[in-house]
C-alpha positions in Angstrom: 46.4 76.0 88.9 49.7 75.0 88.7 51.3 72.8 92.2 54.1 74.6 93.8 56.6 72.2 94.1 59.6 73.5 96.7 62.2 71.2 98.6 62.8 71.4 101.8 65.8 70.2 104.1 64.8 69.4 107.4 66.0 71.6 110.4 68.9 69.8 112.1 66.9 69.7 115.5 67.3 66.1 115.4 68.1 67.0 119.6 71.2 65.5 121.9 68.7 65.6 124.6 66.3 63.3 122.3 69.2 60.9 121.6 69.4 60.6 125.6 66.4 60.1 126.0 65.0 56.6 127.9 65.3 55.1 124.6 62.3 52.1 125.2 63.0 50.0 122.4 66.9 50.3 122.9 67.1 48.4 125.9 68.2 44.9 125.5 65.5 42.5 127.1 65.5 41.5 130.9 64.0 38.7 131.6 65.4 38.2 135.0 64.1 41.6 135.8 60.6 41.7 135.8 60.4 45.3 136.9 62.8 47.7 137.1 61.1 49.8 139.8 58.2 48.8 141.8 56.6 49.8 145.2 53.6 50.9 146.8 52.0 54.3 147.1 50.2 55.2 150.6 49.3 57.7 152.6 48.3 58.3 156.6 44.8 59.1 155.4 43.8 56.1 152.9 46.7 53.9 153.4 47.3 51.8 150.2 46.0 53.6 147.4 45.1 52.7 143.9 44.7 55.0 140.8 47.9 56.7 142.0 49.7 57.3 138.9 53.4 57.4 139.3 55.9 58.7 137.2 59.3 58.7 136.6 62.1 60.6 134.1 65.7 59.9 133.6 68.1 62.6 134.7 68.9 64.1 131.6 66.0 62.5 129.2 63.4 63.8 127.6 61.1 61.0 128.2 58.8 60.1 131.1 57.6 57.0 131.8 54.2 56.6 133.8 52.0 53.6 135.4 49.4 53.3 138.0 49.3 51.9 141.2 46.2 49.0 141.8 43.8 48.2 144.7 46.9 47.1 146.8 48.6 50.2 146.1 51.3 48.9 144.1 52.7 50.4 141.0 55.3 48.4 139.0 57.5 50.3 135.7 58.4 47.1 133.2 62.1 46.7 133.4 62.3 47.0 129.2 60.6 51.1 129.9 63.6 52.4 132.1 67.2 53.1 131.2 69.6 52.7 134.2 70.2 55.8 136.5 68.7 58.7 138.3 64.8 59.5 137.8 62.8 62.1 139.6 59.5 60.9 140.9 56.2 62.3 140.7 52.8 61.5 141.2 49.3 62.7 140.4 46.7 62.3 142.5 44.1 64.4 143.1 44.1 66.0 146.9 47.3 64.8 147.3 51.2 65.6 146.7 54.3 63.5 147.0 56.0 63.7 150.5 58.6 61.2 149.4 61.2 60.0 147.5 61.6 62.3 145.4 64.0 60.3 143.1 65.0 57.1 142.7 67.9 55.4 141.3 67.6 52.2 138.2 70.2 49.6 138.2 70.9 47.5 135.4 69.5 43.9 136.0 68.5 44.7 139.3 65.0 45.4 140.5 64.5 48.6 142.3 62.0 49.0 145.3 60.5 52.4 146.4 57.8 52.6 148.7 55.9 56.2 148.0 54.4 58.3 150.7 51.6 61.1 150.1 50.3 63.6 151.8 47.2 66.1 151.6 47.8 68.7 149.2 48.0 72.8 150.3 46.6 73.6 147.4 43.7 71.9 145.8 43.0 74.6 143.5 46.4 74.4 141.6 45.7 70.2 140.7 42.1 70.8 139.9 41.8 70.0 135.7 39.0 71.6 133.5 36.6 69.4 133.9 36.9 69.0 137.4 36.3 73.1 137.6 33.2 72.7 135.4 31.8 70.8 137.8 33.0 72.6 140.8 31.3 76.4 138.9 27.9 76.8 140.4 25.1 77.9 137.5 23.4 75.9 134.7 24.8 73.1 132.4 23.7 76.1 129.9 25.8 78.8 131.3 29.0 76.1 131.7 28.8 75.2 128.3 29.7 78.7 127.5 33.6 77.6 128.5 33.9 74.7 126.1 35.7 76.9 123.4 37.9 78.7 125.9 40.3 75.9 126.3 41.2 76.2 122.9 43.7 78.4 124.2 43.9 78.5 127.6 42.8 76.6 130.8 40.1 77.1 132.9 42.1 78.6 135.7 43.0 81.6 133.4 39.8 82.6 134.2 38.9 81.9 137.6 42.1 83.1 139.1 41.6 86.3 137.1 39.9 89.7 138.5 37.5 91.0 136.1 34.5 92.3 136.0 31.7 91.7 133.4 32.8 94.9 131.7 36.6 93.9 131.6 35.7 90.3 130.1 33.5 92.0 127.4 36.5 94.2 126.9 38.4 90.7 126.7 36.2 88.6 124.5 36.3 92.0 122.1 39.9 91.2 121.6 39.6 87.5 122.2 37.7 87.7 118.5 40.7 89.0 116.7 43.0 86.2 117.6 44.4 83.1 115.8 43.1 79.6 116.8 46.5 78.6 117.8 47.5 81.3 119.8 48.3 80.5 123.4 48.9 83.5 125.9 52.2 83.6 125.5 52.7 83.2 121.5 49.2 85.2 120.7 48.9 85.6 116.7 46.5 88.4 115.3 43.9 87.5 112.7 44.6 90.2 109.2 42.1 92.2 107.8 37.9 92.2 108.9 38.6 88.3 109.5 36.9 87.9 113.2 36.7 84.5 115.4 32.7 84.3 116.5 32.3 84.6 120.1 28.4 85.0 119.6 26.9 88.4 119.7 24.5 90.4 122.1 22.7 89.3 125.3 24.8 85.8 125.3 28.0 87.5 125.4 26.8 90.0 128.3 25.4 87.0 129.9 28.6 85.1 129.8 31.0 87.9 130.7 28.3 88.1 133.7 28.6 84.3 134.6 32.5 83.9 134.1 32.6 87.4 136.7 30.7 85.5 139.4 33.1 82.4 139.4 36.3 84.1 139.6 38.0 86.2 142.1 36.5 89.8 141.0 34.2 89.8 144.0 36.2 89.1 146.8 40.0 87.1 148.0 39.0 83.2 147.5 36.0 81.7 145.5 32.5 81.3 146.9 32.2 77.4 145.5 33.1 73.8 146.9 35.6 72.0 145.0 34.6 69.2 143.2 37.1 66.3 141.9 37.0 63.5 139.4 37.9 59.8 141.2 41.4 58.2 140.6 41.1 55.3 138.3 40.8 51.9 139.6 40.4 48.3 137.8 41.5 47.9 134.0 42.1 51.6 134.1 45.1 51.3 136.1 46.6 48.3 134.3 48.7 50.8 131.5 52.2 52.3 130.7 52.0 55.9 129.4 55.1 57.5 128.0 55.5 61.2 127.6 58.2 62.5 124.7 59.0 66.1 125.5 59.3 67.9 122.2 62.1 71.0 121.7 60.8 74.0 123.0 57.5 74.8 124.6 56.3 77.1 121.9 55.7 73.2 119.5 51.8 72.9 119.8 51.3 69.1 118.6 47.6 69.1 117.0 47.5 65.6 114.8 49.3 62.9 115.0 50.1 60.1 113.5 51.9 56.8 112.8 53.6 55.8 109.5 53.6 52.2 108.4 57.3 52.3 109.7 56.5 53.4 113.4 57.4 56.9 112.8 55.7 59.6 114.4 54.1 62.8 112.6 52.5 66.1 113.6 50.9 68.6 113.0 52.3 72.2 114.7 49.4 74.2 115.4 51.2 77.8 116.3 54.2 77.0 113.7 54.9 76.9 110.0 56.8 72.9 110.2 55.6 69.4 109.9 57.2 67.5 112.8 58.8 64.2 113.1 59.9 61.9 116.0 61.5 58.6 116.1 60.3 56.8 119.2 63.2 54.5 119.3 65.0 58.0 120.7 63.3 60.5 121.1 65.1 62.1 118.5 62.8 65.5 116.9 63.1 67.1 113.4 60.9 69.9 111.7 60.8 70.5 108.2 59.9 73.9 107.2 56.4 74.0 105.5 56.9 77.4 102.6 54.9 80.4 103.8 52.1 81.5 101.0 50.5 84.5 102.6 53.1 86.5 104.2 51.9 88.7 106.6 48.9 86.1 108.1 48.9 83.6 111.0 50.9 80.6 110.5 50.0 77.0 111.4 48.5 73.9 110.6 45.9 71.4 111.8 44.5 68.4 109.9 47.8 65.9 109.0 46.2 63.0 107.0 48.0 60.2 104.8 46.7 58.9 101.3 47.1 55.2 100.0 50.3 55.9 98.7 51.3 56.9 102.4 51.9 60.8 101.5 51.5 63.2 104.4 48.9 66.1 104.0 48.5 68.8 106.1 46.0 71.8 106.4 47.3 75.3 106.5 45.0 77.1 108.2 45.0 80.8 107.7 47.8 80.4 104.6 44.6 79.0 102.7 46.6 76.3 101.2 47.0 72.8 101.0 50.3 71.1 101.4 51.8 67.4 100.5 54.8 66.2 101.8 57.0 63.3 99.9 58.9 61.2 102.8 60.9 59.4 100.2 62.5 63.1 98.8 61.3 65.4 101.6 59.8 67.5 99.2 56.5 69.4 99.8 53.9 70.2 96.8 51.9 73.2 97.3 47.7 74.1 96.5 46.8 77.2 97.2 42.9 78.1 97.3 42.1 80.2 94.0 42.4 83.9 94.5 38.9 84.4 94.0 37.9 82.2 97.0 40.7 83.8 99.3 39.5 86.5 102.0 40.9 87.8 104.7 39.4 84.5 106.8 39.8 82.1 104.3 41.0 79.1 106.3 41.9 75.6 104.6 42.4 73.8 108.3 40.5 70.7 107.2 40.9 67.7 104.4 41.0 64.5 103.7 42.8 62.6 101.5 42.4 59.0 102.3 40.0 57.9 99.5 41.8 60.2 96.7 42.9 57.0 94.9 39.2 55.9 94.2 38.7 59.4 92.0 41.7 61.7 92.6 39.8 63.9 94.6 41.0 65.6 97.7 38.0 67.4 100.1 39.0 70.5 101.3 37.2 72.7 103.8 37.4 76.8 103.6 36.5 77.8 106.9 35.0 80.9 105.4 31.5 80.4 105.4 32.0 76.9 105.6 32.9 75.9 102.1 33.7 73.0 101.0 35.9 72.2 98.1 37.4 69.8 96.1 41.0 69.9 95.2 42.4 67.6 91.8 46.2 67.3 92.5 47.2 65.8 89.0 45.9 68.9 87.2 45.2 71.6 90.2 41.9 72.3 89.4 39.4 73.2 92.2 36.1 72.9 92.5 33.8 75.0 94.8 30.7 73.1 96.3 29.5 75.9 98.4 28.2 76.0 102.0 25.4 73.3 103.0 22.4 73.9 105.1 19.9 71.9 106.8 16.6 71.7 105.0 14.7 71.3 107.7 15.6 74.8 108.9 17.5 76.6 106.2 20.3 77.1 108.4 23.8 76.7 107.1 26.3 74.4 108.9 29.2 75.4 110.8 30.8 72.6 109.8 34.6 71.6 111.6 35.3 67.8 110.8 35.5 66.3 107.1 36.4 63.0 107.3 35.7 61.0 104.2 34.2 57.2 103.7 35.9 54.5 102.2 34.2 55.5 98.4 35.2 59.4 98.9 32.2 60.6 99.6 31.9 63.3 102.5 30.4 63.5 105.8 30.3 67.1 107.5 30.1 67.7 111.0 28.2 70.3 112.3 29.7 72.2 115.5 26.8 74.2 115.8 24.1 71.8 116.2 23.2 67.7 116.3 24.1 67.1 112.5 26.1 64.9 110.3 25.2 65.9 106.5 26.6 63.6 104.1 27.6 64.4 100.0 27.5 61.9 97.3 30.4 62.5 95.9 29.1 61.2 92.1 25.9 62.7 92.5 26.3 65.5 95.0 23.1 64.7 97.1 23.0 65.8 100.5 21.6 64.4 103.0 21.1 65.3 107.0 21.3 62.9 110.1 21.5 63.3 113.5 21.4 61.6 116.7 19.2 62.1 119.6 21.6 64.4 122.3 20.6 68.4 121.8 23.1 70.8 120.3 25.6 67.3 120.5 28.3 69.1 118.4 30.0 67.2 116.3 33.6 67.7 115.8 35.8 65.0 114.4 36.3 61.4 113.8 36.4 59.0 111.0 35.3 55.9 109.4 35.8 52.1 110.3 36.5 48.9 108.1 32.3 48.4 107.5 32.8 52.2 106.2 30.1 53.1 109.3 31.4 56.7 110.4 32.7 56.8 114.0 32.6 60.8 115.6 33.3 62.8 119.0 30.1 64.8 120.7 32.1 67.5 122.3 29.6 69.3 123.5 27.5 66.4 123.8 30.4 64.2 126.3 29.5 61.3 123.9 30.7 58.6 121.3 28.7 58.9 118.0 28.5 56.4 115.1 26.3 56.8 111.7 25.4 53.5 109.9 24.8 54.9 106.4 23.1 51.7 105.7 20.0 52.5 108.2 20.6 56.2 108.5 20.8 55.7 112.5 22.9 57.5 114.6 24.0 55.5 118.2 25.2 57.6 121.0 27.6 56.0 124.0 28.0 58.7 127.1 31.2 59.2 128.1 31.4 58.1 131.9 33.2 61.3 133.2 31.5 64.2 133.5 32.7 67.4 131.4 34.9 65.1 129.0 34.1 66.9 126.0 35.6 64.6 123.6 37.7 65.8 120.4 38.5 63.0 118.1 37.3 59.5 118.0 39.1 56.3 116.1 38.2 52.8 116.4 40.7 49.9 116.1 41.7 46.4 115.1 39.4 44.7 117.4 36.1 46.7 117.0 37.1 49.0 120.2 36.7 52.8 120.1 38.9 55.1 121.1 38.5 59.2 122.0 40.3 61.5 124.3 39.4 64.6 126.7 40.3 68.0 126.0 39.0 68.7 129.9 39.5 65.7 132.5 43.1 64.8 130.8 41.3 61.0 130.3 42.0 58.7 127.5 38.8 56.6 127.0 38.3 53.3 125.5 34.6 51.9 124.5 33.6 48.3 123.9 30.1 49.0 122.0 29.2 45.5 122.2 28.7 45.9 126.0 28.9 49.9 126.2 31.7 49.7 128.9 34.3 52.3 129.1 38.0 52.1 130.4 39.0 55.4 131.2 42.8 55.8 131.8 44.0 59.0 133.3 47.4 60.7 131.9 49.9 62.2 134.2 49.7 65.7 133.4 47.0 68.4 132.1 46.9 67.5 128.2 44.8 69.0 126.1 44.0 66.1 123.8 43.1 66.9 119.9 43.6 64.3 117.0 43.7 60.5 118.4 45.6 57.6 116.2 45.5 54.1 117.2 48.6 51.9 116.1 47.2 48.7 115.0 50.6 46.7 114.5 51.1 45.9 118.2 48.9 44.1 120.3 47.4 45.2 122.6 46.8 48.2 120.2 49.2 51.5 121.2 46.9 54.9 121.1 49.2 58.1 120.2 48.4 62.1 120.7 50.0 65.2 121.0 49.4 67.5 124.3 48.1 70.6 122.5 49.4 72.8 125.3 52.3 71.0 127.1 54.6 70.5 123.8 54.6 66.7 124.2 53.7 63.2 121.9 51.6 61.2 123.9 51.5 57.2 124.4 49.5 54.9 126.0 49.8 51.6 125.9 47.3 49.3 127.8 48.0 46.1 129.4 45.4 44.2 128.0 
């Protein structure tokens, strides 16, 4: 099968409001300033506070600039982070609000002192993140656990501030089943054909339309639970500078991203037919238009993944296609899956092409029963492997993450149970681990320099990592409860890196001791793909906020 080959121009959203943006790496160096803004965050209840983190955006930018405030209470924004002029304040901190400033203004060369005040918040309810409602629900880890997909879409409070009854959410999930993983409330996108999302089937569903009934407002004016939160961060977590770039309209739902060998950032638009780029220099956005296959079906992408020769592929989801993108000519190339494998849910979300150089191969997944395939891109030809299944059992796995080893050879993820399966890509043998958490569900992650294969445990809250070698899995718990981790990368110095999809946490492992540094982001971010920058030092961690239409950076202080 013949590639399609079709050039693209890039939109021209390359925004004015990028190009004002704070524009870090634009600023000439100020050694005599220290800190452009510093202060202390208090309150009449705790006094000094640490773990407050404080942020602050430029009239006018499209950037915000974040830090944390230690034991003493002080925060401190590095003089080279924030462009002269106006910025709003704002703080997060569970329990509390700001009372004031509100605002404060940056002068050029001269440091900039703002003591914060908070107060106890009105409205717990409104601050609380998913995780901290999974552990306020009453009920059974069991019946929680039932909520891990729904944030796909939505958050948590969706549900609890709704008012239906178990009949209504059955009436719900019903049409819940025929949506597009990408759809948010306000952009939904219908699935074509029979093609169905599984929500389970029979007593489970009754019994979770039952449970999520009980925990919202369906029964009476205010909920029947205590409030649990999650602690504000203290020690090394504090000790970071997070940097929000707001990306052109709302509707942008940043999946993967990723770093080019030239600092430029990529993603993935998971509601949208573009492949995005961003210059972090500016701030400056463009899209380029990715060519529509299946007209008439949802459009969107997931997976964004580079080969050797540093060519961007992406996976296109319900187009069932494949796409690579040329920087150099800003061309894309085109694979769609053979007619006879397309179906109403074929869905080619998944790839990897990291290792194609070793045999030319590119792994695809079909969501569709779980296929996997392998894709030639010099001649087009496909190959079908089929669907896997565990031999112990006989049943087939739903398999979501397909990252490849350093010899292209495959490891599938099994989000319906505890396994990792594992195809030989010269001899196609199959073979099945799995660690020792129940029902861990692994989702994504990817392979390190000793080609040892490094995953997330969503529904497990835990760090997994198969040695091939011994056939062991190791498990590391994630130290926040209801974490649910997505993606997990490791980086230059052996440290392993995963981030939340509930308690809006970026964590950091050290397996050598098992100690984590969890650093908590400024806003709700529903965390997906994770990419570690290796050129600086410390190392800088990248990703998108699924639902807030933003690229994410952390950079920690030590």
């Amino acid at each position: 099968m013949r590639p399609w080959p079709i050039h693209t121009r890039h939109l021209l959203l390359a925004l004015t409001a990028g190009v004002l943006a704070v524009g870090l790496s634009m600023l000439p160096t100020q050694a005599q300033a220290p800190a452009a803004l510093s202060g202390q965050a208090s309150s009449a209840a705790e006094g000094a506070m640490e773990g407050v983190v404080v942020s602050a955006k430029r009239e006018g930018s499209t950037v915000t600039v974040s830090v944390a405030s230690d034991k003493d209470g002080r925060f401190s924004f590095p003089a080279a982070k924030l462009a002269p002029g106006r910025h709003a304040l704002a703080i997060r901190a569970v329990g509390f609000e700001l009372d004031g400033p509100k605002s404060a203004e940056v002068v050029a060369g001269q440091p900039t002192t703002v003591d914060i005040k908070l107060r106890p918040t009105k409205n717990l309810a409104k601050q609380l993140n998913n995780a901290e409602w999974l552990a306020s629900f009453p009920g059974t880890d069991t019946q929680k656990k039932a909520l891990l997909n729904c944030i796909s879409c939505h958050n948590l409070d969706r549900i609890v501030n709704s008012a239906y009854s178990a009949d209504e959410f059955m009436q719900v999930f019903d049409r819940m089943t025929g949506y597009y993983p990408g759809s948010t409330p306000q952009h939904p996108q219908r699935l074509v054909g029979d093609a169905r999302r599984n929500l389970g089937q029979g007593a489970g569903v009754k019994a979770m339309a039952e449970y999520l009934a009980s925990i919202n407002l369906s029964k009476d004016e205010s909920w029947n639970y205590s409030f649990k939160t999650l602690p504000r961060p203290t020690g090394r977590a504090t000790r970071v500078v997070i940097t929000e770039y707001d990306l052109p309209r709302k509707q942008i739902q940043p999946h993967d991203v990723v770093v080019d060998s030239d600092g430029i950032i990529w993603f993935s638009h998971f509601g949208e037919q573009f492949l995005g780029k961003m210059d972090p220099k500016t701030g400056q956005v463009w899209e380029y238009p990715i060519p529509l296959i299946k007209a008439g079906f949802p459009i969107g992408t997931l997976d964004l993944k580079t080969d050797k020769a540093g060519n961007l592929w992406v996976g296109m989801m319900y187009q069932g296609c494949v796409a690579r993108f040329d920087k150099k000519t800003e061309t894309f190339k085109v694979w769609p899956i053979p007619k006879e494998w397309q179906t109403d849910a074929a869905q080619s979300g998944h790839l990897d092409p990291s290792a194609t150089h070793i045999d030319g191969k590119v792994w695809v997944k079909n969501s569709d029963r779980s296929q996997i395939l392998r894709l030639d891109p010099e001649t087009g030809q496909w190959e079908n492997l089929g669907s896997f299944s565990d031999p112990a059992n006989g049943k087939r796995l739903g398999v979501y993450g397909i990252p490849a080893d350093r010899d292209n050879n495959l490891y599938l993820l099994d989000f319906s149970s505890s396994n990792v399966g594992r195809i030989d890509a010269k001899t196609g043998q199959f073979t099945i681990y799995s660690g020792a958490l129940p029902n861990s569900r692994p989702r994504r992650g990817a392979v390190d320099e000793h080609n040892r294969l490094w995953f997330a445990e969503y529904a497990g809250n835990a760090i997994g990592m198969l040695d091939p070698k011994t056939g062991k899995v190791q498990e590391w718990m994630l130290p926040t409860p209801w974490g649910q981790p997505y993606d997990v990368v490791t980086d230059k110095n052996g440290e392993v890196w995963t981030g939340s999809m509930m308690s809006d946490r970026v964590s950091r492992l050290d397996p050598k001791t098992g100690d984590f540094v969890e650093y908590l982001l400024p806003k709700t971010t529903n965390i997906r793909r994770v990419f570690v920058d290796n050129s600086t030092s410390p190392v800088t961690f990248w990703t998108g906020s699924n639902h807030g239409a933003s690229i994410v950076k952390v950079e920690p202080l030590d």
